[in-house]
N, C-alpha and C positions, 0 to 999 in steps of 0.2 A: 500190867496192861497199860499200854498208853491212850491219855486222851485224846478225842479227836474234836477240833473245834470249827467244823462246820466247813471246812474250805477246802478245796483241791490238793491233791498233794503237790501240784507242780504250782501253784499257784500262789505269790506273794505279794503281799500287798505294801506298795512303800507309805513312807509317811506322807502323810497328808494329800494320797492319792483315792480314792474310790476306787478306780479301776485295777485288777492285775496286772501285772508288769508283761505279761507273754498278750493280753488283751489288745495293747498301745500297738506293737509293731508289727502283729498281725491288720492289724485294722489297717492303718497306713498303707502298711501294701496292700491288701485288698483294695484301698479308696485309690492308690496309684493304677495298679493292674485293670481296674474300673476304667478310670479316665483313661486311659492307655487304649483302652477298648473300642471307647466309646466315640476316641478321636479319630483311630484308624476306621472305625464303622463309616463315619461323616464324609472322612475324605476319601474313601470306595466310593462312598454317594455320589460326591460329587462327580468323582473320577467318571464312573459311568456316565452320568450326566452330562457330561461334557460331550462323553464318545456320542452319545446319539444324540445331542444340537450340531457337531463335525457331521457325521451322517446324514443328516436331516439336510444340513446346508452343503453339502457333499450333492446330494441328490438334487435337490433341487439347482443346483448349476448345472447338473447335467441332463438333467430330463422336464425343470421349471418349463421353461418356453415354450416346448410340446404340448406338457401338462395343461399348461393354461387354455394354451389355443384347445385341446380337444375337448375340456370341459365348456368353454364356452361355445364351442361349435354344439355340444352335446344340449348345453341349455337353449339354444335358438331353435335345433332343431324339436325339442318337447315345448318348448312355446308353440309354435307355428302349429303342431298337433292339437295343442290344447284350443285355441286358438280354433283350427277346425272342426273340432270335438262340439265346442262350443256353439259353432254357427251351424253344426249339423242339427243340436237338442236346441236351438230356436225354430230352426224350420222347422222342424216336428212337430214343436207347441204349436207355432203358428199355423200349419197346416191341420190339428184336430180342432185349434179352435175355430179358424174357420177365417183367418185375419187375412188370406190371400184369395177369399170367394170371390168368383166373376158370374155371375149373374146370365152375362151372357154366351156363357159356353156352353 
């Protein structure tokens, strides 16, 4: 019967190595096939990135100008409501509290 001392049977160790020998160039590649990964991940990223700041500055060439003006039409026009809103709930205060009383009517 042969003895068995502990280690793999595909597994050898050279001198003055710790590691298995089939351990080293699996690793490697895996740590390659990682970066590899994780660089084509980055530059999808950015990839897309890119597409929608083009998009973004796409649109806004062609519908900015519009844009602007109908928000700022839009905000004058909710000011001036507000604005009315406003000068409606003073007359009201003013008129329960009595700050427009004439005496002689």
């Amino acid at each position: 019967m042969a003895r068995r001392t502990g280690r793999s049977a595909g597994a050898t160790k050279k001198k003055g190595s710790g590691l298995p020998e089939y351990g080293q160039a699996s690793a490697k590649q895996y740590q390659q096939q990682t970066r590899e990964r994780v660089r084509n991940q980055t530059i999808r990223t950015w990839i897309i990135r890119l597409i929608i700041v083009g998009v973004l500055v796409l649109a806004g060439k062609m519908w900015g100008a519009d844009l602007v003006a109908r928000v700022t039409q839009k905000g004058r026009e909710a000011k001036s409501e507000l604005q009315k809103s406003q000068q409606g709930v003073k007359n009201a205060n003013d008129r329960r509290s009595g700050a427009d009383f004439n005496p002689n009517e």
